[in-house]
Phi, psi and omega in degrees: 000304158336296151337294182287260238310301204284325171341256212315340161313304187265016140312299185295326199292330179279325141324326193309148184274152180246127177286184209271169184266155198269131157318294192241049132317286190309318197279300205313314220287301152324296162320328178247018152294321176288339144016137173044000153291164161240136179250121180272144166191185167211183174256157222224029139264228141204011170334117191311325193284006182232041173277352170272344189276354185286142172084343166292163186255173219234100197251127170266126164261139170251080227250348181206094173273136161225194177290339185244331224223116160238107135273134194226111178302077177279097164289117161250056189125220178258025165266093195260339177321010176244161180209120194252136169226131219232120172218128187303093168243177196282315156289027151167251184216157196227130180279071186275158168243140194246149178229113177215150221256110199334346177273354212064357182286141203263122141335094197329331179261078177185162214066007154322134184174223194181178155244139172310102176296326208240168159293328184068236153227186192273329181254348181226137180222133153267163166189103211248150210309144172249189185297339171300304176331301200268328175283330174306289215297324181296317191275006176265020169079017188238056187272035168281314171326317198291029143219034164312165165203123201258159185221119182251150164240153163186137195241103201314120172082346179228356177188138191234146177207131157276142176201131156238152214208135152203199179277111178083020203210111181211131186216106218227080186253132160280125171200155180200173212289189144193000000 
């Protein structure tokens, strides 16, 4: 009887369930394939309030990873002043947006984002505003914001899209390696 027991362990050990992978591990992971790119791209939506940003050329810098933290520099034109920062907390992931001014000074309208509600996927994460968010945006006069929801895509080595989505509202940059 001993014999058959010790057989079957490592049969059964081989059942044993492996849990399934966390989406978004997988997207950070992904996401910190681009560590130290530049990614070119433009926008690919088309909303009138962004007709001045159509046809510029459009740069994701990816300039400062760590293990919990990706930073990205969004270049429009001769415009470096958006900065998107993607961070590991413990329950999922968090977007900010940083704004700063040619002097290096952060911009009153910024740190703005959300955190991830869902699991999402290993290629797309939402985040849709959090409350720090909805009050900037309220006392500046902008409570149309307070249901932005930003959507980052990213394919590990070849390609990133930004995105913002509200009621009346779409907003879309594509960019990839080269």
């Amino acid at each position: 009887m001993k014999s058959i027991l010790l057989a079957a362990a490592p049969m059964l050990a081989a059942c044993a369930t492996t849990p399934a992978p966390n989406p978004q591990n997988q997207f950070f992971a992904a996401l910190s394939s681009h560590c130290g790119q530049s990614l070119h791209g433009r926008l690919v939506s088309s909303d009138p309030q962004d007709a001045e940003m159509a046809g510029k050329p459009m740069i994701a810098r990816f300039a400062g990873c760590t293990a919990d933290e990706v930073r990205i520099n969004f270049v429009v034109g001769d415009d470096s002043s958006r900065n998107w920062v993607i961070t590991r907390m413990p329950a999922g992931l968090r977007l900010k947006h940083i704004h700063l001014h040619k002097d290096g000074t952060e911009d009153e309208l910024s740190r703005y984002g959300g955190d991830t509600v869902a699991p999402g996927t290993a290629q797309r994460q939402e985040f849709p505003a959090d409350d720090f968010s909805k009050d900037l945006f309220t006392s500046r006069n902008t409570p149309q914001s307070n249901t932005n929801v930003w959507a980052v895509e990213v394919r590990p080595h070849q390609s990133f899209a930004y995105e913002l989505r509200r009621p009346g509202r779409f907003f879309r940059v594509e960019l990839a390696a080269h």
